[in-house]
N, C-alpha and C positions, 0 to 999 in steps of 0.2 A: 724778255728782258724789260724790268721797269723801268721807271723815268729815272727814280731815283739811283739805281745803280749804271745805269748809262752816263749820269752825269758824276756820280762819280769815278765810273773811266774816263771822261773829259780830264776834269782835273787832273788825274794823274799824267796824262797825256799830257798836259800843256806843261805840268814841270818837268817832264823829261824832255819836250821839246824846246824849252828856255833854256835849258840848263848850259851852259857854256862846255864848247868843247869843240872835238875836229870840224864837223858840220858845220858850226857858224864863223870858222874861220873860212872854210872853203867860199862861202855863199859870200861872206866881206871880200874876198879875195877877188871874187869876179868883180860886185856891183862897183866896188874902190878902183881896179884895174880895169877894167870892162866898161859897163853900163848897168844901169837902171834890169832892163834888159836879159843881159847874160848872167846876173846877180837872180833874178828873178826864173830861168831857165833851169839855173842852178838849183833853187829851192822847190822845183815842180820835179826834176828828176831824181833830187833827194827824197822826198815824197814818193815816191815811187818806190824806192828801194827799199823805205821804211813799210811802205805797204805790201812788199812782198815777202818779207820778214817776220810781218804780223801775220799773212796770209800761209807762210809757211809755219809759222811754229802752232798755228792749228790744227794740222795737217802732219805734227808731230816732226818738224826738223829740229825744234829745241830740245827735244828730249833725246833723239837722235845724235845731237852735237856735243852733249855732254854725256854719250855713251862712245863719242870718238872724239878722244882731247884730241889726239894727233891732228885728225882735218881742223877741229876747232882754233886750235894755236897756230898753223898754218896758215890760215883767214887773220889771224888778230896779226902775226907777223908781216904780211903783206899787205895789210891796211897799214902797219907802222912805216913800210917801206915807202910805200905810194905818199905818207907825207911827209919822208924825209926829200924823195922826189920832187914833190910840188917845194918845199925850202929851197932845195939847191936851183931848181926851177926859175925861182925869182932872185936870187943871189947871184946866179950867173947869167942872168938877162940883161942887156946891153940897154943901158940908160936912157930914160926917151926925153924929148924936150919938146916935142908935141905937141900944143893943147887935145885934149880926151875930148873925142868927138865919137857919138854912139854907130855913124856909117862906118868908122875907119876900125871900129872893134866886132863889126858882122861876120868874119873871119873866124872870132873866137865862140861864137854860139856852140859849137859843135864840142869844144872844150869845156865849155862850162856844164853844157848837158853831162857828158862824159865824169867829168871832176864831184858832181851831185852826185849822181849816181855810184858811182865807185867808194865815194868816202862813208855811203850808208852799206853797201854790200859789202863792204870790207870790214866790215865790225859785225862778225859772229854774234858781239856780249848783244845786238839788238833779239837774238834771236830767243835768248837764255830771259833777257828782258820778260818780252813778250809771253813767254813760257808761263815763267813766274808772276806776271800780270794777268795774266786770260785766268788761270786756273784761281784765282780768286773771284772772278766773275761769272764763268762757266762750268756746266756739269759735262766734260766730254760725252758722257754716254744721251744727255738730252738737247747736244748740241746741235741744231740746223741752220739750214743755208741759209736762210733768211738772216739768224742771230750772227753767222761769222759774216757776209757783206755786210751789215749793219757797225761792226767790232771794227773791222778792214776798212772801212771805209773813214770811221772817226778818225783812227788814227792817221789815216791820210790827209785828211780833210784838216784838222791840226796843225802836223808837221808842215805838210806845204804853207796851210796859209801862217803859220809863224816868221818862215823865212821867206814867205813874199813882203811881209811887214819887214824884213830888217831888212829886205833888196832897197826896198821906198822908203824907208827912214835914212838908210844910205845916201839915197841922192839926194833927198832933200835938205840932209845934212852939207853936201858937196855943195849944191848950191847957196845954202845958208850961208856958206863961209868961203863962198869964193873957191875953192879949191877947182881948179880946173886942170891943174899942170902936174904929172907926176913928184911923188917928192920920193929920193931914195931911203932920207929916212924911214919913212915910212914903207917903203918897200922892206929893207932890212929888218924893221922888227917885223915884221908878218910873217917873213923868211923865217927868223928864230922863236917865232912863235910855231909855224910846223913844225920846226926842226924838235923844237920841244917838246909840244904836240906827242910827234914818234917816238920821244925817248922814255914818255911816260905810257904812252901804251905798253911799250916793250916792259919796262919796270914792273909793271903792273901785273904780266903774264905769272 
């Protein structure tokens, strides 16, 4: 692979990792609710999920998945679930008056890992993605190990470090502006932002 087609799978990469969607509501969802922290756990296990999705559709699950819509729609429905989930999640959480302190939210590390990881493994379209981005860049028949951990690894390397960027712009947002104390408004629209989130996946099926 040369330089110059490695850098253009960067680019592609980094606007499909900006691009606004489930993913960066999740990763807001902790660092806003959570910490610096579990915001930032969250975009390392998301990374993960997108990396084995690129790792799998080399390995031929994209083409796979779209020779079986049924498990394919199955994944995209239960990714819409999981954020209708996470809405009512925060809609029916009992109001805190607290000030957010990062000891009293090391409780929730394990949720956040969890929430990263799930909201990238639940979205099959990464696999279809990947499919249709590698085989612009690769010749399967002259593919090797070396070129797919190089491919795997960008993509990783990317996605993570984008949403370690929005965990830390996060708090230094919160500190910019004083926010230190829950606000329900703002609970509420994040709620109706998954909730929405899931209705547009579903639509989109």
């Amino acid at each position: 692979m040369t330089l110059s087609v490695w850098l253009s799978l960067v680019v592609i990469c980094m606007m499909g990792a900006m691009s606004p969607g489930p993913s960066l509501a999740v990763v807001l969802k902790h660092s806003i609710h959570g910490s610096m922290r579990n915001g930032m756990l969250a975009a390392l296990s998301h990374g993960v999920g997108v990396g084995f999705y690129a790792a799998a559709s080399l390995l031929g699950l994209g083409a796979l998945m779209l020779q079986l819509p049924t498990v394919y729609q199955v994944l995209v429905y239960l990714g819409a679930a999981y954020l209708a989930y996470l809405g009512l999640k925060i809609l029916l959480a009992k109001p805190a008056t607290d000030k957010l302190h990062v000891a009293q939210q090391s409780g929730h590390a394990l949720q956040a890992l969890q929430d990263g990881f799930a909201i990238a493994f639940l979205n099959p379209k990464l696999a279809v993605f990947f499919l249709a981005l590698f085989s612009q860049f690769i010749d399967p028949a002259n593919l090797t190990l070396k070129m797919g951990l190089i491919m795997c690894l960008t993509v990783f390397v990317i996605d993570t470090g984008w949403y370690l960027l929005v965990a830390l712009l996060t708090e230094l947002s919160r500190k910019r502006f004083g926010f230190t104390k829950p606000s329900p408004w703002l609970d509420k629209a994040l709620a109706i932002v998954f909730i929405a989130l899931a209705i547009r996946v579903v639509l989109a099926v």
